[in-house]
C-alpha positions as CSV (number, residue, x, y, z in Angstrom):
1,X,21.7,-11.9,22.3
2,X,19.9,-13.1,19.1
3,X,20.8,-17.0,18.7
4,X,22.5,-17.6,15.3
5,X,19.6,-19.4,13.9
6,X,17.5,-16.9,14.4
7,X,19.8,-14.4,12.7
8,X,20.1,-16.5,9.6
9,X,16.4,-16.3,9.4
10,X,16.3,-12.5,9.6
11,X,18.6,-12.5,6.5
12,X,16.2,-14.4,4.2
13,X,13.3,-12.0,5.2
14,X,12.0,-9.3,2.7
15,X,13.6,-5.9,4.0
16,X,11.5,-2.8,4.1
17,X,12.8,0.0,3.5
18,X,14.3,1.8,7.0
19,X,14.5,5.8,8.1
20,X,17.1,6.5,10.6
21,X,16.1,7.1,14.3
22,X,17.3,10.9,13.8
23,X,15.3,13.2,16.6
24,X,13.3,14.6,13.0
25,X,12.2,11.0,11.9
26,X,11.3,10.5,15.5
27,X,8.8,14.0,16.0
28,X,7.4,13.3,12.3
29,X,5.9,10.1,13.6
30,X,4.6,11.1,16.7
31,X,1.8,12.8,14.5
32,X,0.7,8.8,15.1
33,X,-0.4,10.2,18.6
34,X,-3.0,12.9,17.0
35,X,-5.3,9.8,15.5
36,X,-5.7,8.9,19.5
37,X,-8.4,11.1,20.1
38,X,-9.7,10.4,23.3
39,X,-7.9,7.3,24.0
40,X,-4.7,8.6,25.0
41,X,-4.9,7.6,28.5
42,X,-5.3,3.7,27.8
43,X,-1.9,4.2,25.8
44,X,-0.6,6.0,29.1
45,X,-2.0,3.5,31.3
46,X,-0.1,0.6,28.9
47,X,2.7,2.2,29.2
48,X,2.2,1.8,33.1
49,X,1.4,-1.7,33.0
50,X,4.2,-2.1,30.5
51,X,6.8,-0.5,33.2
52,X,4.8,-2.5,35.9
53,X,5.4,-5.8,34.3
54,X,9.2,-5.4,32.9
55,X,9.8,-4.0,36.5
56,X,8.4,-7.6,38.8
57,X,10.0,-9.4,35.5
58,X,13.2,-7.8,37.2
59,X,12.7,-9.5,40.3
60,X,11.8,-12.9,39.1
61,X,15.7,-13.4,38.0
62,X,16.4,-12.2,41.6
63,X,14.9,-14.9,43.3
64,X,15.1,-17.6,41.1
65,X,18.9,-17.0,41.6
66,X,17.8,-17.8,45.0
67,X,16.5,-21.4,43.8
68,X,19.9,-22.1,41.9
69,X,21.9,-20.5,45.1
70,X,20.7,-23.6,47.1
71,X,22.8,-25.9,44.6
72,X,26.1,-24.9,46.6
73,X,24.6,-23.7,50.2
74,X,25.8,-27.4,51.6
75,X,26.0,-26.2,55.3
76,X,22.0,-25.6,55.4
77,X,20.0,-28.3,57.3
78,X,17.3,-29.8,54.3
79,X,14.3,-29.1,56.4
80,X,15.7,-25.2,56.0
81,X,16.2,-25.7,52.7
82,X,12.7,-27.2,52.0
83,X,11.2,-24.2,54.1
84,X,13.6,-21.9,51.8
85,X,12.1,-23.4,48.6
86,X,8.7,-23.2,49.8
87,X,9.1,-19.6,50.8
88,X,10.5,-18.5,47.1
89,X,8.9,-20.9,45.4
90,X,5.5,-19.1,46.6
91,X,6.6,-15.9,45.8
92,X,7.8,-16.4,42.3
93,X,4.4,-18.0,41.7
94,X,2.8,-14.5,43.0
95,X,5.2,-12.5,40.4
96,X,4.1,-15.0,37.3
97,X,1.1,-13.7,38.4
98,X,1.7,-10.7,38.6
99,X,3.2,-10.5,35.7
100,X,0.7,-12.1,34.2
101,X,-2.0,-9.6,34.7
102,X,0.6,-6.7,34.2
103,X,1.3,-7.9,30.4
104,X,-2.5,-9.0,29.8
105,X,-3.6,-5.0,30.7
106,X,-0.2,-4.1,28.3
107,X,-1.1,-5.8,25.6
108,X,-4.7,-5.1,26.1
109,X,-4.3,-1.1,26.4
110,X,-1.6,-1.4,23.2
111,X,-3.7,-3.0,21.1
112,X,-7.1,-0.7,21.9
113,X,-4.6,2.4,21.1
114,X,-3.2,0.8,17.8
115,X,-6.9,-0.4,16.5
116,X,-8.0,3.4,16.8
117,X,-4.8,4.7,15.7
118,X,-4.6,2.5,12.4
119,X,-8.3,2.5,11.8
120,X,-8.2,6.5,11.6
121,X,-4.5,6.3,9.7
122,X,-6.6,3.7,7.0
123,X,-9.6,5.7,7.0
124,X,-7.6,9.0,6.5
125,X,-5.1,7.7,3.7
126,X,-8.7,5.9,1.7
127,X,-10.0,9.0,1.9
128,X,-7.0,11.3,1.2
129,X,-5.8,9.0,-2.1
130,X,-9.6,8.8,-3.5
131,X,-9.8,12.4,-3.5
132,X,-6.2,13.0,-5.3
133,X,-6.4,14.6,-8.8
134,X,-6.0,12.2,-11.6
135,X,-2.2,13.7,-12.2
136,X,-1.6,11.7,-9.3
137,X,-2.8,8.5,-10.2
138,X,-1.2,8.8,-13.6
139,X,2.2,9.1,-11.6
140,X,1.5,5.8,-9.7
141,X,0.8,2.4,-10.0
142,X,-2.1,1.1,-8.4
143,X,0.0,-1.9,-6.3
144,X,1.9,0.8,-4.9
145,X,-1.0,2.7,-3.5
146,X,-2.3,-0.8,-2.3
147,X,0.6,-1.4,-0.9
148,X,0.5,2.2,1.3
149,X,-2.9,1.1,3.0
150,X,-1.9,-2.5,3.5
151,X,1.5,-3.1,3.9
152,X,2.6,0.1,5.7
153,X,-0.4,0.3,7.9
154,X,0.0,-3.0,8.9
155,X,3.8,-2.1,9.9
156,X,2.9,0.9,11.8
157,X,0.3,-1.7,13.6
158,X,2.7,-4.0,14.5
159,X,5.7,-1.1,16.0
160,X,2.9,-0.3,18.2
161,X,1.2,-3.2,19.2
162,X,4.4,-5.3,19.1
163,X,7.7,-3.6,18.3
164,X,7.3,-0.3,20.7
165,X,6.0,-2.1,23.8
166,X,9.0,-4.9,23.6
167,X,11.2,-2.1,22.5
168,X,10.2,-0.3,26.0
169,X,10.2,-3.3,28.0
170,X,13.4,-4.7,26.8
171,X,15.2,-1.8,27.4
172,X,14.0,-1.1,30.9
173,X,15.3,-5.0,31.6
174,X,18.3,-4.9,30.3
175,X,19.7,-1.8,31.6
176,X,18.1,-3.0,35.0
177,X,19.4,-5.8,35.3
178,X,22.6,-4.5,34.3
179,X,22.0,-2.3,37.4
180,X,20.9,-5.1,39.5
181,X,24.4,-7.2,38.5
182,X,26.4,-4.4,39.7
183,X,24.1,-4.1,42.7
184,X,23.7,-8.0,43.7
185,X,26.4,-9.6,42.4
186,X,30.2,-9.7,43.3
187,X,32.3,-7.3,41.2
188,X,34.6,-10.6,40.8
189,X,31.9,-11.8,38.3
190,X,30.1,-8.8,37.6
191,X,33.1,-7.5,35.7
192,X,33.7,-10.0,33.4
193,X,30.3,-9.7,32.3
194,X,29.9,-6.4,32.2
195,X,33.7,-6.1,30.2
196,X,32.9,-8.9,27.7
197,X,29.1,-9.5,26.5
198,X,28.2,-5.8,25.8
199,X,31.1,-5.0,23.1
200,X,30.7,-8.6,21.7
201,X,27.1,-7.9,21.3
202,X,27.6,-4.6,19.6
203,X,30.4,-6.5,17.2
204,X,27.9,-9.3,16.2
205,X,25.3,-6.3,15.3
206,X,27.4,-4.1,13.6
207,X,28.6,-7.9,12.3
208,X,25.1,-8.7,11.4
209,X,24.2,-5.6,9.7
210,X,26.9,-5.9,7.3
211,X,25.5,-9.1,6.0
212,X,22.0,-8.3,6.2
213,X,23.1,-5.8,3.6
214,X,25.0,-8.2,1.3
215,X,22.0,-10.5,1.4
216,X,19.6,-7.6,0.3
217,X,22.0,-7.6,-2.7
218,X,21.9,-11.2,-3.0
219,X,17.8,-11.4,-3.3
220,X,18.0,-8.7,-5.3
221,X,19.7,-10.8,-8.0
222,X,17.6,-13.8,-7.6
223,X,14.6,-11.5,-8.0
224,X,16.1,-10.2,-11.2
225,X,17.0,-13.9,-12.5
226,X,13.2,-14.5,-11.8
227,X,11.9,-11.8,-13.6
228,X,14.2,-12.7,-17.0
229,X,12.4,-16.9,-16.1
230,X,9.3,-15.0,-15.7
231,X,9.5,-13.1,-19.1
232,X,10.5,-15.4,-21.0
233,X,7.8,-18.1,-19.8
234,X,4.8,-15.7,-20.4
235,X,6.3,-14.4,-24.0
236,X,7.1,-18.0,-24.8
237,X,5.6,-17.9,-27.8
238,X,7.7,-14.6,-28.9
239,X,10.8,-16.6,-27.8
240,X,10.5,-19.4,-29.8
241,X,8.7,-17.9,-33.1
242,X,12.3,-15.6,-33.3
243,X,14.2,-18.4,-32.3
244,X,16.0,-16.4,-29.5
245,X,15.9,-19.5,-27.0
246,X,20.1,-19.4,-26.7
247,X,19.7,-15.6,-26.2
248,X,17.4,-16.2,-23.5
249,X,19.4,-19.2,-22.2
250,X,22.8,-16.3,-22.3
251,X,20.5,-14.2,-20.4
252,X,19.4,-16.6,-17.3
253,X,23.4,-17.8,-17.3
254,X,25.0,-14.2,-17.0
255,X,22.5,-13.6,-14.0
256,X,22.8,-17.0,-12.4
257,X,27.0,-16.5,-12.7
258,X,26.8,-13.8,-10.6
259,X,24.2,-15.2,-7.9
260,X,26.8,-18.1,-7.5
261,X,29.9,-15.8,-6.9
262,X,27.4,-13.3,-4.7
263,X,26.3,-17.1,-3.0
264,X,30.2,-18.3,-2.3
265,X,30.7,-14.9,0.0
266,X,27.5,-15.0,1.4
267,X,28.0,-18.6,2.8
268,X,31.6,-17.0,3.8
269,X,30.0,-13.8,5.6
270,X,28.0,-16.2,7.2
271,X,30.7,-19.1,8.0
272,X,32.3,-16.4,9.7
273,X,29.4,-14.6,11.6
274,X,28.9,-18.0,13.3
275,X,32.8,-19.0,14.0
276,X,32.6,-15.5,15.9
277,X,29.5,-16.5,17.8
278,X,31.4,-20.2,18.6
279,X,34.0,-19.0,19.5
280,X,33.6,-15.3,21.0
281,X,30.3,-15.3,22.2
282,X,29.7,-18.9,23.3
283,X,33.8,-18.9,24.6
284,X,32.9,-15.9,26.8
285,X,29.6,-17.4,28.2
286,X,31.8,-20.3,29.6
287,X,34.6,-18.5,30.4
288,X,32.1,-16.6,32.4
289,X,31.1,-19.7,34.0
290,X,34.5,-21.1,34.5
291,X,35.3,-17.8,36.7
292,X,32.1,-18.3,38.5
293,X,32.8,-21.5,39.5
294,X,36.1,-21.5,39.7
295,X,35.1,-18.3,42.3
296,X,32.3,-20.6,43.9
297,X,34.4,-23.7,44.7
298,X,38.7,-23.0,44.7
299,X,38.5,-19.2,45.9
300,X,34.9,-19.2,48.1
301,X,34.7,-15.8,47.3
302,X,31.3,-15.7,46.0
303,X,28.2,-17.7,47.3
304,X,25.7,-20.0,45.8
305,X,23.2,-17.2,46.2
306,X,25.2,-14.5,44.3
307,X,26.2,-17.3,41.4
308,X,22.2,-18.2,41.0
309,X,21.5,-14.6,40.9
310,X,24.1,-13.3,38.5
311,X,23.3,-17.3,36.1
312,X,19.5,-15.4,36.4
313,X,20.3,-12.0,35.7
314,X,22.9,-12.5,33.1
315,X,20.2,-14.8,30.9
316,X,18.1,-12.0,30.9
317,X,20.2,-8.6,30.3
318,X,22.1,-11.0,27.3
319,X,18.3,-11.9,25.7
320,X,17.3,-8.4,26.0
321,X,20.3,-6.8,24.6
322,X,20.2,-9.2,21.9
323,X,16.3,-8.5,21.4
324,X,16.5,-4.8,20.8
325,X,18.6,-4.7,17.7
326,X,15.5,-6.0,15.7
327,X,13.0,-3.9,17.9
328,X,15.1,-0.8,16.8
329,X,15.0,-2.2,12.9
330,X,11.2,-2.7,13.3
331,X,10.9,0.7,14.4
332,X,12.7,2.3,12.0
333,X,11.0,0.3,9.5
334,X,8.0,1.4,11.1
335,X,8.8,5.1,11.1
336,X,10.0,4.9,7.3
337,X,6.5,3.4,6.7
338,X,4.6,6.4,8.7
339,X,6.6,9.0,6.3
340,X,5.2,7.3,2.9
341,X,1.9,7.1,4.6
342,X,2.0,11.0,5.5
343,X,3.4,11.9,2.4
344,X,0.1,10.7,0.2
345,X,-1.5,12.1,3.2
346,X,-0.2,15.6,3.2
347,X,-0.4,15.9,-0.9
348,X,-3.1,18.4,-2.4
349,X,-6.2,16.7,-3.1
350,X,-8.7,18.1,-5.4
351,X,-10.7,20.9,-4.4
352,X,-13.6,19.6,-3.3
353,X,-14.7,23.5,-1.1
354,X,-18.2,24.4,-2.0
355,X,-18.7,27.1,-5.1
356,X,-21.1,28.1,-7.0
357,X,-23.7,25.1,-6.5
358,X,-25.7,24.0,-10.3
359,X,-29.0,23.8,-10.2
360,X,-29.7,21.1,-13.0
361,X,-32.9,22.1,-13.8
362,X,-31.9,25.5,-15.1
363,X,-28.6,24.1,-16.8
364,X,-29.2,24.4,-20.9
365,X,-26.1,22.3,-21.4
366,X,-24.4,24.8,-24.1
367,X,-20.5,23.8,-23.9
368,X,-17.6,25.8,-25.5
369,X,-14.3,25.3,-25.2
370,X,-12.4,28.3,-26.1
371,X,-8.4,27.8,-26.3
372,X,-7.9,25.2,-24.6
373,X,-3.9,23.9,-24.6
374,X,-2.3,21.3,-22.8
375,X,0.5,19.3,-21.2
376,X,0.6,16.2,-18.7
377,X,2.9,16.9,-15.9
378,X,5.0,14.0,-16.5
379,X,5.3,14.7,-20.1
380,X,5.9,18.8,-20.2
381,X,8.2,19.0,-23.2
382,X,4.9,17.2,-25.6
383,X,2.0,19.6,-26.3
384,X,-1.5,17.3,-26.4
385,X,-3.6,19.7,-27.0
386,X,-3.2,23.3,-28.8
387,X,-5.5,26.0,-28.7
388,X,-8.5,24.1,-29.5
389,X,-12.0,26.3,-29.5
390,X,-14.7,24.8,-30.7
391,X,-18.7,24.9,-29.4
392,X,-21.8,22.3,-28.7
393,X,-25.5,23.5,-28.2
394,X,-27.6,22.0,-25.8
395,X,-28.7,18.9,-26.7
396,X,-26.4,18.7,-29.8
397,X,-23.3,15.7,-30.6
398,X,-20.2,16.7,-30.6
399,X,-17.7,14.4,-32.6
400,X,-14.3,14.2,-32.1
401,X,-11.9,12.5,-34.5
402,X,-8.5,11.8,-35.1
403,X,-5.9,9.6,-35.5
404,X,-4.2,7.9,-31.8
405,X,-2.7,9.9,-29.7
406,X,-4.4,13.4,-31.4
407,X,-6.2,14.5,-27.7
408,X,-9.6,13.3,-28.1
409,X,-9.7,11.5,-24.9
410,X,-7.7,14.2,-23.5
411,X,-10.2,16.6,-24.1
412,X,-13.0,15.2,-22.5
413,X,-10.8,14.3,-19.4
414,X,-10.5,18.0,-19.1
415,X,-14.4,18.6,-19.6
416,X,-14.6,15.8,-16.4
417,X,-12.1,18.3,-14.9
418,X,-9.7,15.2,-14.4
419,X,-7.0,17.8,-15.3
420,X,-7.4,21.7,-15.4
421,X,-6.0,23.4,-18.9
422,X,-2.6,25.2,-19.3
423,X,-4.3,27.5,-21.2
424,X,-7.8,28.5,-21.9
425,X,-11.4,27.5,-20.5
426,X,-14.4,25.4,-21.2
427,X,-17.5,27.3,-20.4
428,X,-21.3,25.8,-19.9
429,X,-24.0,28.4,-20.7
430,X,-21.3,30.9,-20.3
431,X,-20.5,29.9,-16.9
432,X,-16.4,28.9,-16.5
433,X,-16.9,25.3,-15.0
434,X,-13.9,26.0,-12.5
435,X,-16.2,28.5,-11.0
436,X,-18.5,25.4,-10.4
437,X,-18.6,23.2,-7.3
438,X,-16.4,19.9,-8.4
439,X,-18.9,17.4,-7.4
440,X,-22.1,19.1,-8.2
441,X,-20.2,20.0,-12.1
442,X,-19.5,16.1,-12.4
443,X,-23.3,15.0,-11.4
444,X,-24.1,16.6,-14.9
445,X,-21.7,14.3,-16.8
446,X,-21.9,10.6,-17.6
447,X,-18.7,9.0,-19.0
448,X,-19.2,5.3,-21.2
449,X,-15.7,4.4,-21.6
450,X,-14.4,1.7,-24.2
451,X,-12.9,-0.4,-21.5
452,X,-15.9,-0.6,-18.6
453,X,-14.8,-1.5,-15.4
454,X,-16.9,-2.8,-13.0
455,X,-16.7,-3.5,-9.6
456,X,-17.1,-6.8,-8.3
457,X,-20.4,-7.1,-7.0
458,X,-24.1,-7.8,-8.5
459,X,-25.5,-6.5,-11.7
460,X,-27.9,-4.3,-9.5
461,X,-24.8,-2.8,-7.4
462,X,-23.1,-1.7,-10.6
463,X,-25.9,0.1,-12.2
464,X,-26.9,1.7,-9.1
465,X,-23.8,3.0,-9.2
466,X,-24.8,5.8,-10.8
467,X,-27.1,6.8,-8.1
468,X,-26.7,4.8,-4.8
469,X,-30.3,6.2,-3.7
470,X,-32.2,5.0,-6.9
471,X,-35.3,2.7,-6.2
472,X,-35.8,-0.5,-7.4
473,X,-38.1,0.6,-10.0
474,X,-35.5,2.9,-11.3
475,X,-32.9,0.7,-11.9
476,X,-35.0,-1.5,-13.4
477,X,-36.4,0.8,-15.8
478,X,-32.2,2.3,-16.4
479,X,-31.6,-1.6,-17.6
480,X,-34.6,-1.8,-19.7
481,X,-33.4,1.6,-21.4
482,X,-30.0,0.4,-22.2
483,X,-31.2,-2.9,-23.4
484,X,-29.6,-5.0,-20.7
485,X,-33.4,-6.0,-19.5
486,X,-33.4,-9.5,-21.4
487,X,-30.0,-10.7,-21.0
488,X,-30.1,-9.8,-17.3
489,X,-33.4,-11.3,-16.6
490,X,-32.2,-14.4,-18.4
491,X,-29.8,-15.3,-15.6
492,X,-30.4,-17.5,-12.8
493,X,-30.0,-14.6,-10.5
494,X,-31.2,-11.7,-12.3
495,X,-30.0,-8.7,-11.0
496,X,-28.5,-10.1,-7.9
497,X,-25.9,-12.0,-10.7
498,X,-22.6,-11.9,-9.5
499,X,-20.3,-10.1,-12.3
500,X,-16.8,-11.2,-11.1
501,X,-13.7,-9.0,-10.8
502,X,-14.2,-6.2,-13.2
503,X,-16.7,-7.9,-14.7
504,X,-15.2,-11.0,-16.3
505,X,-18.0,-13.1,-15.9
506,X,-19.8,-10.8,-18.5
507,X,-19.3,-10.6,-22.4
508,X,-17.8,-6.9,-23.8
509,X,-21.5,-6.1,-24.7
510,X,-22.7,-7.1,-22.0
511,X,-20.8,-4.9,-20.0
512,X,-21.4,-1.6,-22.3
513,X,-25.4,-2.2,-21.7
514,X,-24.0,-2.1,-17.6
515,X,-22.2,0.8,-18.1
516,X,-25.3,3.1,-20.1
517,X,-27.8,1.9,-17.9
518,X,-25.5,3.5,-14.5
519,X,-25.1,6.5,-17.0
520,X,-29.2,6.2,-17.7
521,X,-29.9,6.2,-13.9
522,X,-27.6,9.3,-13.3
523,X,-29.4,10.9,-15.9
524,X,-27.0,13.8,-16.8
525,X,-26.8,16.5,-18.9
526,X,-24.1,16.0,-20.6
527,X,-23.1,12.9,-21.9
528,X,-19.5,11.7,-22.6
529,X,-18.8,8.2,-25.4
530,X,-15.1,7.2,-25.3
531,X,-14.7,4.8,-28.2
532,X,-17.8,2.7,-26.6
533,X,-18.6,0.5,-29.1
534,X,-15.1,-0.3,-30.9
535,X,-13.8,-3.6,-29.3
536,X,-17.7,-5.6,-30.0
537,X,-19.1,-7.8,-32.3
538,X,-21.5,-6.5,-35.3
539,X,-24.8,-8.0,-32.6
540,X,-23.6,-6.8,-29.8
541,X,-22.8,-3.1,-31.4
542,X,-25.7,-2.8,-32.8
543,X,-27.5,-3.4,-29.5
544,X,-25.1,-1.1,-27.6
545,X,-25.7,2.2,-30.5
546,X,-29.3,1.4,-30.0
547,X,-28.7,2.4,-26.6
548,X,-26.7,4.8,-26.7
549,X,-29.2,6.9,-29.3
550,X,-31.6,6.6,-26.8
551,X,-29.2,7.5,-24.0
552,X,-28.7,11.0,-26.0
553,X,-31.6,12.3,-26.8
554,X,-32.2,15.5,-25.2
555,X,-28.6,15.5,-23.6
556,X,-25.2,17.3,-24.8
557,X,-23.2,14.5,-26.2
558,X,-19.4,14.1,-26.9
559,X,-18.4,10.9,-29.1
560,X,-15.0,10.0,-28.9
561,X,-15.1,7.6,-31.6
562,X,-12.4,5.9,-34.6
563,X,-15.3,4.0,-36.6
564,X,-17.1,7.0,-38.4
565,X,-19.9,5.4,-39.3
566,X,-21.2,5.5,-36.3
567,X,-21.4,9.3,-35.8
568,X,-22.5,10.4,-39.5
569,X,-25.5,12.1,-38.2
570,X,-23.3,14.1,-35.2
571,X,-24.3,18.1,-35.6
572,X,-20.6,18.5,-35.4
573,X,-17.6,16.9,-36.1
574,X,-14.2,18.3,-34.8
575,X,-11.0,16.4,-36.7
576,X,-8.1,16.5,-34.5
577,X,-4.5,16.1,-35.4
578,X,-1.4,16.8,-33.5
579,X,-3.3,18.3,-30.7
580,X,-5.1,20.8,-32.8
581,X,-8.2,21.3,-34.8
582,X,-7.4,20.5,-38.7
583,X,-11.1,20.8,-39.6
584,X,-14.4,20.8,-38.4
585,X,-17.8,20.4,-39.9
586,X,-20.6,18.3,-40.3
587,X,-20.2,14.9,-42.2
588,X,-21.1,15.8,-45.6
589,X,-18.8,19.4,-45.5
590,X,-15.8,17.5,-44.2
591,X,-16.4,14.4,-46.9
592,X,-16.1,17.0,-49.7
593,X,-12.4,17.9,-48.7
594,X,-10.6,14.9,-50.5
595,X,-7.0,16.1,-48.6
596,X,-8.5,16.2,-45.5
597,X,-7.8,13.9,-42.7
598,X,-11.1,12.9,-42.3
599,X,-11.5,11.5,-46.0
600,X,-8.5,9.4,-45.2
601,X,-9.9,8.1,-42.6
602,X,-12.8,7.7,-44.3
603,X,-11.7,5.9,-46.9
604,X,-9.3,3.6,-45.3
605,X,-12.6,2.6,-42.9
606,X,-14.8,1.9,-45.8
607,X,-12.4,-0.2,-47.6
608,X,-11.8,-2.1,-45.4
């Protein structure tokens, strides 16, 4: 039986989130086994050694019994005795080490079968989530699918390495021993134990369980009177310039109320919980003892042997029934872990099966998007985009403009084939891009985002990124094109310049020249500018367009873009509004229109 300390400190751990052991729950996990491979005979041959050492741990309580049993064996002459503890002293000695080597080969079989289970179960979810359409990710945070190849994995890891094996092992000693008390002992002890510790045990679980639960309710409030602290530090300055400090103070007390009155009947739960173990569970050990003895010394009807052997046995059956309660919760935490890691496992990744391949050389780059309507699947009732048809020649610049929230990004997430159309199609030389091979259709585009990302790493990494097989020379020469040469040769460490998590060690424009030179070294066809040179300075956006003209020559450009002067000389402007095309033209057509859209926006721009 767990000791009350250690139950306390169960209480104040972070709970998971638990399936039941239903037969269903069970089978579903056992899909664990397929990630074996070859290896399922070393988990076979742990569970041998597992059985082999819970089995001599058995006898060990047997024969140290023996050792207590000469306590009362008075009649025995002391060179007996001495020849007697020799004798068992020896052969508990050969069962330590037995046991030894049984539970080295148990853990060392269990853990060879959980690094090539969980190594496959990591590579298998990476590979599964990476490949999920961008619906998906737009559905989930990014800590949550972190938290899938960390924290789960890592609890799977543990139920077998840890949890399973002392699940098995605990079980087989205590309803051995159990056996072996019936068995060994006299039923003049036997009973008492057998009558009393197994229905207190299950009362201090069920006991237990009831206020694990109410201090899952009770973290649950200190969590939420954390996040109001938390808020209201990091929008300090919003507190105070609205004077809402007393609101905020009203706030923290309502919370901090209720984790006092939640606090009183926790500490009563609890005051309870151990004034049942005092008094139940620590009264029936000694009254236990008190028949024993009482047995061994007034009646004689029991022998020091038999009162060593049940002292022996008893210790063990109560630690393993008192054990397996938290095995069982490990497991189910375990199994409830293996169903979230299965569920991003079993979900429909993007279709990466091999269609009509592009050959790159003979692609024109002539791009028309005819109808093309659309809703995100967690926003169905709002329409983004709505019937839009408009066309690009090759080596043309598309413009799309629009007020926030009009579908220009939307649009070109759809060329990217992030998301496929409701409605409609985008063709490319009069080819339907669905019909195209996923990967070989996105090796034609190059995306330059407002916000770059890049991963931590060197400057070189990052612009290799565009093609991991590019030579030295090329990515050299991508940098010199983008007009990240100078700045890059200025550092310390040229290339080999450590950028920092997403890039914080570099300036906005900085980053921008990163980004074109990847797209340079990809060298697509078509070319895709989301907003890239809004958020910099005057210097550093003039260095960026310069790159970016020379980035598009010959290529089929979209420009995403909310300052107009920058895409005056596009061979086509689409104005977006609503989701749908309001007007389209080139600069000078659309200017004359002094109602349309796109003179507001010019306007506005240009006075300010």
């Amino acid at each position: 039986m767990a000791r009350p300390g250690e139950t306390a400190n169960a209480f104040q751990k972070e709970e998971l989130p638990k399936s039941a052991l239903s037969w269903y729950n069970i089978k579903r996990s056992t899909r664990l086994f397929k990630y074996l491979g070859g290896q399922r005979w070393k988990f076979i041959l742990g569970l041998c050694f597992l059985t082999a050492s819970a089995g001599v741990g058995l006898i060990f309580p047997l024969k140290s019994g023996e050792l207590i049993g000469y306590i009362g064996e008075d009649h025995l002459a002391p060179e007996t005795i001495k020849i007697q503890l020799y004798k068992t002293g020896f052969i508990l000695l050969g069962i330590l080490l037995a046991q030894a080597v049984f539970s080295f080969g148990r853990v060392y079989f269990f853990a060879q079968v959980t690094e090539n289970i969980v190594r496959a179960l990591r590579l298998n979810a990476f590979s599964k989530i990476i490949q999920m359409p961008m619906a998906f990710f737009s559905n989930r945070q990014v800590s949550e699918l972190n938290s899938r190849i960390a924290t789960d994995i890592s609890v799977v890891s543990d139920a077998f390495t840890i949890n399973l094996a002392e699940f098995i092992r605990q079980l087989i000693v205590g309803i051995g021993g159990l056996t072996l008390l019936i068995l060994q002992t006299e039923w003049v002890i036997a009973k008492w134990f057998l009558f009393l510790i197994p229905p207190l045990t299950v009362i201090a679980i069920l006991f237990s369980k009831r206020i694990r639960k109410f201090s899952k309710s009770y973290q649950d409030y200190i969590a939420k009177a954390n996040a109001i602290s938390g808020e209201a530090f990091m929008g300090i300055s919003n507190v105070k310039s609205f004077t809402n400090e007393k609101f905020e103070i009203a706030r923290f007390t309502g919370v901090a109320d209720t984790i006092r009155k939640m606090g009183l009947k926790y500490g009563i739960f609890r005051g309870l919980f151990f004034s049942f173990v005092m008094v139940f569970v620590f009264g029936s050990v000694f009254f236990i003892l008190w028949q024993m003895l009482y047995a061994l010394k007034v009646e004689h009807s029991i022998t020091g042997a038999s009162f060593g052997t049940f002292m022996m046995l008893s210790l063990f059956v109560a630690g393993s029934l008192g054990g397996l309660p938290e095995q069982i919760a490990s497991i189910q935490r375990a199994i409830g872990a293996t169903e979230r890691v299965f569920d991003l496992i079993d979900g429909i990744s993007e279709d990466f099966n091999a269609k009509q391949n592009i050959e790159p050389e003979a692609m024109k780059g002539n791009i028309c998007f005819d109808g093309i309507s659309f809703r995100y699947p967690s926003r169905p009732e709002f329409t983004v985009l709505d019937d839009i048809t408009c066309t690009v020649n090759a080596g043309q610049t598309l413009a799309l403009v629009g007020s926030s929230g009009s579908g220009k990004t939307t649009l070109a997430a759809i060329l990217l084939r992030f998301y496929n159309p409701d409605r409609g199609k985008i063709t490319v030389d009069g080819i339907d891009i669905s019909d195209f091979s996923l990967h070989a259709w996105r090796k034609q585009i190059a995306w330059v985002p407002q916000d770059v990302l890049l991963f931590s790493g060197t400057i070189r990494d990052n612009i290799a990124y565009g093609d991991i097989h590019a030579s030295e020379t090329d990515i050299h020469n991508a940098a010199q094109k983008a007009n990240a040469l100078d700045f890059i040769t200025s550092f310390p460490d040229g290339f080999n310049t450590m950028v920092g998590e997403r890039g914080i060690q570099l300036s906005g424009g900085q980053r921008q020249r990163i980004a074109i030179a990847r797209a340079v070294l990809k060298n697509p066809k078509i070319l895709i500018l989301d907003e890239a040179t809004s958020s910099l300075d005057s210097a550093s956006e003039h260095l960026v367009q310069e790159a970016l003209d020379k980035l598009m020559q010959g290529r089929t450009s979209i420009v995403i873009a909310h300052r107009l002067a920058t895409i005056r000389n596009a061979d086509r402007i689409v104005v977006l509004h609503n989701g749908k095309i309001e007007a389209e033209g080139t600069h000078e057509q659309l200017i004359e229109n002094q109602k349309g859209l796109y003179y507001q926006l010019s306007t506005m721009q240009y006075k300010v």
